[in-house]
TIKE-562223 format. One record per residue (C-alpha): residue number from 1; residue in three letters; x, y, z. Coordinates in Angstrom, 2 decimals. Layout:
<atoms>
[atom NUM 'Ala' [X Y Z]],
...
</atoms>
This chain:
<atoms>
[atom 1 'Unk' [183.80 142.21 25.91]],
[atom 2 'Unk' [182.94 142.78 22.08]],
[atom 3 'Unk' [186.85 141.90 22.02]],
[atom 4 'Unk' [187.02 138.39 23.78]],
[atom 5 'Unk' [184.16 137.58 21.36]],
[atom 6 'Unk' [185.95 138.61 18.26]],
[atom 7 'Unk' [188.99 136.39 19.18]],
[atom 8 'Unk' [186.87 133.24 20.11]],
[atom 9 'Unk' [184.54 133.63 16.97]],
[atom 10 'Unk' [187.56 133.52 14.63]],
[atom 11 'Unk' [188.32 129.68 14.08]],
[atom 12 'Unk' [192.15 130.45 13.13]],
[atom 13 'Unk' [192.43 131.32 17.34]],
[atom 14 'Unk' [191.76 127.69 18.47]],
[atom 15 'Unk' [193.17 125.69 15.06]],
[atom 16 'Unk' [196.60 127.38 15.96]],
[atom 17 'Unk' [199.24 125.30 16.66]],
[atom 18 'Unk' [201.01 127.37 19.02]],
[atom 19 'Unk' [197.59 128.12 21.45]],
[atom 20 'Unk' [197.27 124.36 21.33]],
[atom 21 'Unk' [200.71 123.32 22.34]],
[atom 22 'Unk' [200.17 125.77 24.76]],
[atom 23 'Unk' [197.22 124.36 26.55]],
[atom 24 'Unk' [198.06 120.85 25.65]],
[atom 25 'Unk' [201.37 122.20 27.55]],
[atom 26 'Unk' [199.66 123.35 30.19]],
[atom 27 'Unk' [197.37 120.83 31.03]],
[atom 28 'Unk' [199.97 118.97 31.41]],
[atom 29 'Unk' [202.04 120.76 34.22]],
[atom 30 'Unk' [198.56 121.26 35.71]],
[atom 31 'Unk' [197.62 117.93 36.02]],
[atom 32 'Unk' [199.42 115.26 34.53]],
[atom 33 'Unk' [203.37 115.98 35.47]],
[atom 34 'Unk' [205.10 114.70 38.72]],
[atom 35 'Unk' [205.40 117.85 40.21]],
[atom 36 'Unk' [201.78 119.51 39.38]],
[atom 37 'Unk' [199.52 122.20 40.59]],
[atom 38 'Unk' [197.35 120.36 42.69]],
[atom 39 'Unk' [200.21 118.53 44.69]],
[atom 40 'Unk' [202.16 121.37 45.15]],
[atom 41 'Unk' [199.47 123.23 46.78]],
[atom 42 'Unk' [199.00 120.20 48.96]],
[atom 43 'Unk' [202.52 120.07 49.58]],
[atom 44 'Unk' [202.72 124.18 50.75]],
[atom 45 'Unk' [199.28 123.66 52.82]],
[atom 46 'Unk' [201.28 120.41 54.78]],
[atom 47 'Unk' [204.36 122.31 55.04]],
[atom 48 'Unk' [202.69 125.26 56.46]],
[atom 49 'Unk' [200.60 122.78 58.81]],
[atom 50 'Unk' [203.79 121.30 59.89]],
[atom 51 'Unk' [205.44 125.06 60.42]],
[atom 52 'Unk' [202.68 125.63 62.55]],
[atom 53 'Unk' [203.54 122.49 64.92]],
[atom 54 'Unk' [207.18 123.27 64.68]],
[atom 55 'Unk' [206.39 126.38 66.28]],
[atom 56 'Unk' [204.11 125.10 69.02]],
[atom 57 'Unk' [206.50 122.51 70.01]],
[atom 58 'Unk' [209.36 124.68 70.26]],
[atom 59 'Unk' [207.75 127.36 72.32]],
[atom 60 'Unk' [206.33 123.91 74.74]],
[atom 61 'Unk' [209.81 122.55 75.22]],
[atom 62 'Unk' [211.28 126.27 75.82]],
[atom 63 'Unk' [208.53 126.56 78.34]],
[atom 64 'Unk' [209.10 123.15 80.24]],
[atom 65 'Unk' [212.95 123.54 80.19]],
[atom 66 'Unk' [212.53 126.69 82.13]],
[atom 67 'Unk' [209.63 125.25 84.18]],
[atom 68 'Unk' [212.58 121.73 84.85]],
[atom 69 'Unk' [215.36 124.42 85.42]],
[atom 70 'Unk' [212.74 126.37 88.09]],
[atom 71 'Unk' [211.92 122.70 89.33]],
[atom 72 'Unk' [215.78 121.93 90.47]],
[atom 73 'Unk' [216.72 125.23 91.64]],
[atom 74 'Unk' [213.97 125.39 93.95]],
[atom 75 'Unk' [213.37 122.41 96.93]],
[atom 76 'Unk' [209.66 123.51 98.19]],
[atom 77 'Unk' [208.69 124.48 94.56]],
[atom 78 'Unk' [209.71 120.83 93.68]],
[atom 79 'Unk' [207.60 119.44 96.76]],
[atom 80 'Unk' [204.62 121.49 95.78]],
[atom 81 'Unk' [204.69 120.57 92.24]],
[atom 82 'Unk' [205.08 116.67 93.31]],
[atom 83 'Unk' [202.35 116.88 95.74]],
[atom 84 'Unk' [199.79 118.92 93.09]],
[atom 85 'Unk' [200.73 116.70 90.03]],
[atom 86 'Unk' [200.97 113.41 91.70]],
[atom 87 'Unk' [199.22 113.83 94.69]],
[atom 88 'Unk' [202.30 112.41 96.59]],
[atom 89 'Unk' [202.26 112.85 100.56]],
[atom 90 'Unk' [204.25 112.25 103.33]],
[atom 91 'Unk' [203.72 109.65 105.22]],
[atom 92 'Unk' [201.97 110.47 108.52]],
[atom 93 'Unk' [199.80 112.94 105.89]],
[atom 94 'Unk' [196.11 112.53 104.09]],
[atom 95 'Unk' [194.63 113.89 101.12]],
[atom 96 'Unk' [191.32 114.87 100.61]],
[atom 97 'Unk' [190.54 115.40 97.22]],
[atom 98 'Unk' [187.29 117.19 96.27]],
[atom 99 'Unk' [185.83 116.82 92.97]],
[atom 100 'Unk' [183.51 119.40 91.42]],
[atom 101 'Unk' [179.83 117.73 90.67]],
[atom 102 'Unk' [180.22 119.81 87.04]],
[atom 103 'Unk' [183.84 117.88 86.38]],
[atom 104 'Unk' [182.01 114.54 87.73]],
[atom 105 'Unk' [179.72 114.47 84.70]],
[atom 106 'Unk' [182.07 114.64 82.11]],
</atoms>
């Protein structure tokens, strides 16, 4: 500690002209310059945002091509996802759908 205070006491340290080309230097790329700190850790938090919904959508489209590919392989699965989704019916058929009093209120 006694050290750091030596080095700041001593007027030469601050008057230098290489520490202040330094921080003028680095205030710059800090703040001022077109690629700078502050942007660039915006630009890594977006990208890693946007790696995050790359992902997501990938593993979504994987998932629904297998579900499509299941979907025309498979007649009765077809009908039973049609009737579920859509609430299709044949046509001497009736639905009865019952709704749950706690889904009502929302």
């Amino acid at each position: 500690m006694n050290f750091f205070k030596s080095i700041f006491q001593k007027k030469a340290f601050y008057t230098n002209k290489y520490f202040l080309v330094t921080l003028i230097f680095l205030i710059f790329i800090i703040i001022f310059s077109q690629n700078n700190l502050i942007e660039r850790i915006a630009a890594i938090q977006k990208r890693n945002e946007l790696l995050k919904q790359k992902e997501y959508y990938e593993k979504s489209v994987k998932e629904n091509s297998e579900k499509i590919k299941e979907l025309k392989s498979n007649n009765a699965l077809l009908e039973k996802f049609v009737r579920e989704e859509y609430l299709m019916k044949r046509k001497d058929e009736e639905i009865f759908l019952i709704v749950d009093s706690v889904e009502k209120k929302k």
